[in-house]
C-alpha positions as a Python dict, from the first residue, in 0.01 Angstrom:
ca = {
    (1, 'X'): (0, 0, 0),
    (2, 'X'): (330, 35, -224),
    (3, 'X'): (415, 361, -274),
    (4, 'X'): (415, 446, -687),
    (5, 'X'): (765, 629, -792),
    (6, 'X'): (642, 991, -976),
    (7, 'X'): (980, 1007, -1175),
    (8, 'X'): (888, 625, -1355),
    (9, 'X'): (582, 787, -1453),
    (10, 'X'): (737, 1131, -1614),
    (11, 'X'): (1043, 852, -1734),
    (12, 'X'): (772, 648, -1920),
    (13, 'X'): (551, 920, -2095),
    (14, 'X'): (884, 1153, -2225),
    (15, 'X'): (992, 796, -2349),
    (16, 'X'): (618, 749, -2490),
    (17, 'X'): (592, 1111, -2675),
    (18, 'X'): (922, 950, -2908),
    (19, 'X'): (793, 631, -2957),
    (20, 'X'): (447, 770, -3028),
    (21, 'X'): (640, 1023, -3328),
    (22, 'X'): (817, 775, -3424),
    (23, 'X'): (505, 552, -3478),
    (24, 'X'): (299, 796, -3679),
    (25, 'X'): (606, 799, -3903),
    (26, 'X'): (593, 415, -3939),
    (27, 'X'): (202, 466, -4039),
    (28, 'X'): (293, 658, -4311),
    (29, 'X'): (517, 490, -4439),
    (30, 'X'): (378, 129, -4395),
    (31, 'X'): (96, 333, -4596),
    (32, 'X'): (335, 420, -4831),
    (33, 'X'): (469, 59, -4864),
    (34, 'X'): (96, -18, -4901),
    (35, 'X'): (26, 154, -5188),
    (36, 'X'): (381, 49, -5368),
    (37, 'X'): (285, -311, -5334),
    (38, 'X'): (-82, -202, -5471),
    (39, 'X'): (138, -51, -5768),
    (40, 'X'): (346, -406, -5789),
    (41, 'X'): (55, -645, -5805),
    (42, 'X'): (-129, -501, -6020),
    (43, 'X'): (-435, -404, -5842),
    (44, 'X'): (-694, -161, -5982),
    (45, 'X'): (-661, 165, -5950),
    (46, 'X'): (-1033, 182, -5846),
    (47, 'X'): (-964, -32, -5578),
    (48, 'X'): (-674, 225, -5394),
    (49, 'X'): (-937, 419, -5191),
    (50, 'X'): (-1082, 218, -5027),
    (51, 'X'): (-801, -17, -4965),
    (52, 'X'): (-592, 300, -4858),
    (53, 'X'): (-904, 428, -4617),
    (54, 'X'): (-934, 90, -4439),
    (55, 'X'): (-527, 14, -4395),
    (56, 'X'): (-530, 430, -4253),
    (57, 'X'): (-826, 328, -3971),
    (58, 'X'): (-673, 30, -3921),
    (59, 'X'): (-292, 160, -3893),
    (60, 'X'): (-467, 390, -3652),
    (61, 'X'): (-627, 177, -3376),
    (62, 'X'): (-337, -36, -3396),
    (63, 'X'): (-119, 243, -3332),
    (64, 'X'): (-314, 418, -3127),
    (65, 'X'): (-289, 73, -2879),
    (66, 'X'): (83, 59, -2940),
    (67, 'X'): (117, 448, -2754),
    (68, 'X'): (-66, 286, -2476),
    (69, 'X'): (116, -38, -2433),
    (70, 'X'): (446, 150, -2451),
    (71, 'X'): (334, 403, -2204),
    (72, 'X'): (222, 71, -1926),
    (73, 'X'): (522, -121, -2059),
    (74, 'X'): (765, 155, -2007),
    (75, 'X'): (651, 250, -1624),
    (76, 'X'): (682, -85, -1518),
    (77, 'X'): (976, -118, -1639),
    (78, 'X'): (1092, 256, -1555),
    (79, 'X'): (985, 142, -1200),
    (80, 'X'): (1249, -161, -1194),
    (81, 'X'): (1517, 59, -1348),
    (82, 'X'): (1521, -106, -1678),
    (83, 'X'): (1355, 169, -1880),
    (84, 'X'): (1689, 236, -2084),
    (85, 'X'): (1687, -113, -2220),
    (86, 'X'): (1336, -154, -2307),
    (87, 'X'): (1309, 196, -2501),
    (88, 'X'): (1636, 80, -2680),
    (89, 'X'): (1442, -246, -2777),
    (90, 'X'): (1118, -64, -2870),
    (91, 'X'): (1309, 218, -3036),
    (92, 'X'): (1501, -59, -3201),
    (93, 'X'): (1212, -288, -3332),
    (94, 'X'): (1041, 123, -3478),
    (95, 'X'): (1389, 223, -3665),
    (96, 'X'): (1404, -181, -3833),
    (97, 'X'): (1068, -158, -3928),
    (98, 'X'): (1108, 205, -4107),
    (99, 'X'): (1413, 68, -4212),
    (100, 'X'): (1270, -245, -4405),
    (101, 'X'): (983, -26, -4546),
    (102, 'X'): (1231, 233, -4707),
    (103, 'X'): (1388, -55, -4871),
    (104, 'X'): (1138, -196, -4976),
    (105, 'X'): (973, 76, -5138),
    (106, 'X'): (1267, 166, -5342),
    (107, 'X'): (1352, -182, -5464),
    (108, 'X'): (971, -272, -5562),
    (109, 'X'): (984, 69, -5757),
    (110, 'X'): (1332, 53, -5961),
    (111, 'X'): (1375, 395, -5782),
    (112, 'X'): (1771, 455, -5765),
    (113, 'X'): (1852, 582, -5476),
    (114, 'X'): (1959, 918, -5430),
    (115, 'X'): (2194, 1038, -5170),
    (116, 'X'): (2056, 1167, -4896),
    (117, 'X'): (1774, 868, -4867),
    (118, 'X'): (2129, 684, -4900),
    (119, 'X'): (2237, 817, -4566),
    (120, 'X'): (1874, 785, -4393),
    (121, 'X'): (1867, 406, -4452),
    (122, 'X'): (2262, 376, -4333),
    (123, 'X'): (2169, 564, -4038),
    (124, 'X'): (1794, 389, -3933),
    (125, 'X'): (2014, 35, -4037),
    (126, 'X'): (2292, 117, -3758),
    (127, 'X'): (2095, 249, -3490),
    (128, 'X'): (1852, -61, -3542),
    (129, 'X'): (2133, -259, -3507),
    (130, 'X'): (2312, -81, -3226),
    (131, 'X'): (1993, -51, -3015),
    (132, 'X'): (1868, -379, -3060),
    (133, 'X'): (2240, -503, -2947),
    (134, 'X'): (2249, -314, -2683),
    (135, 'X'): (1890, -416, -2579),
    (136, 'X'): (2003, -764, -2567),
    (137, 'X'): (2291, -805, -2419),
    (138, 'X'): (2118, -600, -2155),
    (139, 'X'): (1871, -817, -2117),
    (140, 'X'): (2168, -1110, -2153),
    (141, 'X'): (2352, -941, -1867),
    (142, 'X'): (2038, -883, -1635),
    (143, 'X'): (1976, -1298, -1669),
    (144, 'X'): (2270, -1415, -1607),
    (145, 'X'): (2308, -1250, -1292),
}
């Protein structure tokens, strides 16, 4: 029987508890984005509830399967010694989409921006950017050899 390796599994779930964080803060604000493009449209205001209610259960199963699929997907790949690239490509794909939804919201609104949001979207741009690049040539690297 093949022996499992403990430190993949302790690897995978410290990797898990960020991506999980950093996925409840993507359910708010996709939540957020939401209700911005329920402001933009035009959609009645007696309509937000229940809208809101159904996108929060649903935000919540789907992240709720995300936590687990990282967690498998990360000790599998902790266990071939490629957890550093995967987390920087799931980390990656987390910071774009936060990233896009910060944007978003502000330019749907007509909200100017104000400095320190400034610097948050700089900073979740570059280390989408960096992290995804370093994710792929990774991967690139790992391919062509």
């Amino acid at each position: 029987m093949k022996q499992r390796d403990p430190a993949a599994g302790y690897k995978s779930v410290g990797i898990t508890v960020i991506t999980a964080a950093l996925g409840i803060m993507n359910w708010f604000e996709l939540r957020s984005l939401l209700l911005v493009l329920l402001t933009f449209f035009g959609v009645k205001r007696s309509s937000w509830q229940g809208i809101d209610n159904m996108s929060f259960l649903f935000m919540g199963v789907v992240w709720l399967a995300y936590v687990f699929y990282c967690q498998y997907y990360l000790k599998k790949k902790a266990e071939a010694k490629q957890v550093l690239q995967a987390s920087a490509m799931l980390l990656a794909i987390q910071l774009g989409i936060l990233f896009v939804c910060n944007l978003f919201s502000h330019v749907l609104l007509s909200v100017p921006f104000e400095a320190y949001m400034l610097l948050f979207l700089i900073i979740e741009g570059v280390l989408t950017l960096v992290l995804g690049w370093f994710a792929w040539d990774a991967a690139r690297k790992r391919v062509l050899r």
